[in-house]
Structures are given as C-alpha cells and as structure tokens.
C-alpha positions in Angstrom: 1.2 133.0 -45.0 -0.5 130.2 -47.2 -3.3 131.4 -49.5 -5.8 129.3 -47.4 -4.9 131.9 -44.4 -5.7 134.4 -46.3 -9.2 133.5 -46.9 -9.7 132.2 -43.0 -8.2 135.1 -42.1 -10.9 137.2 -43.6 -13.3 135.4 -42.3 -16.5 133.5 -43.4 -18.8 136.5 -44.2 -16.0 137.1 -46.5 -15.6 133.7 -47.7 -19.5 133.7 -48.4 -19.5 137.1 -50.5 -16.0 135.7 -52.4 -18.2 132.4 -53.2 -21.0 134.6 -54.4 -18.8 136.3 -56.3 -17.2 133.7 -58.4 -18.6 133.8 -62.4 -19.3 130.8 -63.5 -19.7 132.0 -67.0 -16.2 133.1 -66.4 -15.2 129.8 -65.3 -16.5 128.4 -68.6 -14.9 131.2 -70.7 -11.4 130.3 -69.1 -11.9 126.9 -69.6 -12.0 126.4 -65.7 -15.6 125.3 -65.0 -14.9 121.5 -64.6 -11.8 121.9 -62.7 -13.5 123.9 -60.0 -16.5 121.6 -59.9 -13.8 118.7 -59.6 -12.1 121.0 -57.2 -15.4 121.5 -54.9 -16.2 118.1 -55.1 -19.9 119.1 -56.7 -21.9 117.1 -59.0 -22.9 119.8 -60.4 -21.9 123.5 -60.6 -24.2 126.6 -59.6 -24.6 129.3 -57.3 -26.9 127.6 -54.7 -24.4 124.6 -54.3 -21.6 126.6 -54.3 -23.5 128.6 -51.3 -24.1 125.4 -49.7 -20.2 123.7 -50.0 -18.9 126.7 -48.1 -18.9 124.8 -44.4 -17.1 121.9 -46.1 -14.5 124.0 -48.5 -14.0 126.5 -45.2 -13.1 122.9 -43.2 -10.9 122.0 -46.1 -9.2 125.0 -46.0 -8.6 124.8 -41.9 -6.9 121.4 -42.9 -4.8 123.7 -45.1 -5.6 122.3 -48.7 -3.7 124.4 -50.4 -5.1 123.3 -54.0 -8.5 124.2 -53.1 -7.4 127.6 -52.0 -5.4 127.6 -55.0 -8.4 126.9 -57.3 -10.7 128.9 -55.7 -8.4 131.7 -56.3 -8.4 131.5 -59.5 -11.7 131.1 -59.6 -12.4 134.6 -57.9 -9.8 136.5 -59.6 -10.9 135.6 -63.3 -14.4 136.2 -62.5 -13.1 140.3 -61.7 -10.1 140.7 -64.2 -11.8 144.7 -64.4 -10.9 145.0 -61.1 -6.9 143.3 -61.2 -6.6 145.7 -64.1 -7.8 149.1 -62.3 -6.3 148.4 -59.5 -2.6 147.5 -61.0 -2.8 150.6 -63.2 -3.7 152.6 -59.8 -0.4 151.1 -58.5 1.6 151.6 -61.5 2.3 148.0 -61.9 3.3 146.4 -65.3 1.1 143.8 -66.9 -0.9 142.4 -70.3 -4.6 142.6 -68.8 -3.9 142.1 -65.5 -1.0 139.6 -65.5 2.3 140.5 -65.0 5.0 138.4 -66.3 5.9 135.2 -64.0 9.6 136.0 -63.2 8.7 140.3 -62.7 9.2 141.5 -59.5 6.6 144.0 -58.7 7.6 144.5 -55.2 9.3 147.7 -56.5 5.8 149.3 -57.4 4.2 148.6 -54.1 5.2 151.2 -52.2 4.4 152.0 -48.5 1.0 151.8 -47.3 -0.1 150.5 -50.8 -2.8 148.3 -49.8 -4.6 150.6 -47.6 -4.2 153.1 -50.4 -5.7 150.8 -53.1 -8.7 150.4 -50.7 -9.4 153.2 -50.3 -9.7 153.9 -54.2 -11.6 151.1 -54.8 -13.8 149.8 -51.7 -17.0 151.9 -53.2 -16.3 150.8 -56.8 -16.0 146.6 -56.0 -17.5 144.2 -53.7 -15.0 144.4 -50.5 -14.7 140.9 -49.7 -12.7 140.7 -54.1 -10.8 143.9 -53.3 -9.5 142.6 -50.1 -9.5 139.2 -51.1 -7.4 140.7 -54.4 -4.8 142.8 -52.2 -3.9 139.9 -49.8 -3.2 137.8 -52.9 -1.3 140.4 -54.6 0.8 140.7 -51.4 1.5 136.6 -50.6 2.4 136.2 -55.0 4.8 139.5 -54.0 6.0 138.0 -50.8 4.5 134.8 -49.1 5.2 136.3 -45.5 3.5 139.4 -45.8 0.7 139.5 -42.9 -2.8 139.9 -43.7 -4.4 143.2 -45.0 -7.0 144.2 -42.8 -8.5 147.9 -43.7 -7.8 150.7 -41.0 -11.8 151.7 -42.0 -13.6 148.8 -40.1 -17.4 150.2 -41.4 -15.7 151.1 -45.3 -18.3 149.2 -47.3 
C-alpha cells in the first residue's frame, strides 16, 4: 500500500481533521514550513488555506503523488511527536524521541493485534484521525503491504 492509500483510505473526514491537525509552528520549528507551502502549492501558509487546498491535495493524492503524501506525512507526524512517543513506549518499541533507527527492524515489537491494541489505549487521549493516521504509517514504514487499519469500534471517538 502507498502512503497516499492510506490517507484515501481513511477517508476525507479524516483527511480534513489530519489537515487541521498539522502545526504550523511545528513546521517552522523543524525547519519544514516552506517545503510544505512549496509542497501544497500555497502562496501562503495557514490554517484556512490549508482547509481550503484539501479537494485539490485529496485529487493529487488519487493521482498517487507520492511526494505530497510523503510531505504531508511529515507534516502530521512532527506536529504530534507526544503521541509517536507514548504510543512506541506502549508497544515497547526502541527509539530516541520517537525515531527509531533507519535500518531497525521493529516488526519484532509489533505483535498480534497491535494496532487495535494501541487504539484502544490511545483513541480518548489523541485526535483519531493522528492515531489512525499514525498506526497505518507505522505499519507501511514496517511493511509496505500491510492493509489498512480500520478500528473494530466504528463509534470509538
């Protein structure tokens, strides 16, 4: 699965709520903000245009741009590195402030029914739409054919 699946396959309410969710103070700190306004084709970078892109960056990501998705993943994840870290100590994973090292393989510390189980931990602490968002990407960098993590609680908020 390609990381633009993933966020097609959560679907645009989703997609709104991860774009709503992106810091762009965040962005600035890790010297990111221009690269995602280049990214997103803005002219300038804010919540209300990043709002307002979504029809265009969810088209761009139907035509499988795979840099956007890329970008916009980083995007999301630096703006909730609190969450990466709580939820890879839940799992028991190794890492330096929620990266693990680029060659590690982590598949060993995700163990059976992991993702549901890291959902259910954390769906009332974060907004849903990161967590999922977060597991799915956890689960393509572990294995780029894993399916798509849906939660088995449809109404968990």
């Amino acid at each position: 699965m390609l990381l633009s699946d993933i966020f097609l396959g959560l679907g645009r309410e989703n997609f709104d709520q991860l774009l709503r969710a992106i810091s762009l103070g965040k962005l600035k700190t890790f010297q990111l903000f221009d690269r995602i306004k280049t990214r997103l084709h803005l002219g300038k970078l804010n919540q209300d245009n990043l709002r307002k892109c979504a029809p265009k960056l969810i088209a761009r990501l139907e035509a499988k741009e795979e840099e956007l998705a890329l970008d916009l993943s980083q995007a999301i994840l630096i703006s909730h590195l609190d969450l990466i870290v709580n939820v890879l100590n839940f799992l028991g994973v190794p890492h330096k402030d929620g990266f693990f090292e680029k060659d590690a393989n982590v598949s060993g510390y995700l163990t059976e029914n992991w993702q549901q189980r890291a959902f259910d931990n954390f769906h009332s602490q974060y907004p849903k739409a990161v967590l999922l968002f977060y597991l799915n990407h956890l689960a393509h960098e572990v294995d780029e054919n894993s399916p798509l993590f849906l939660p088995a609680t449809a109404n968990a908020q």
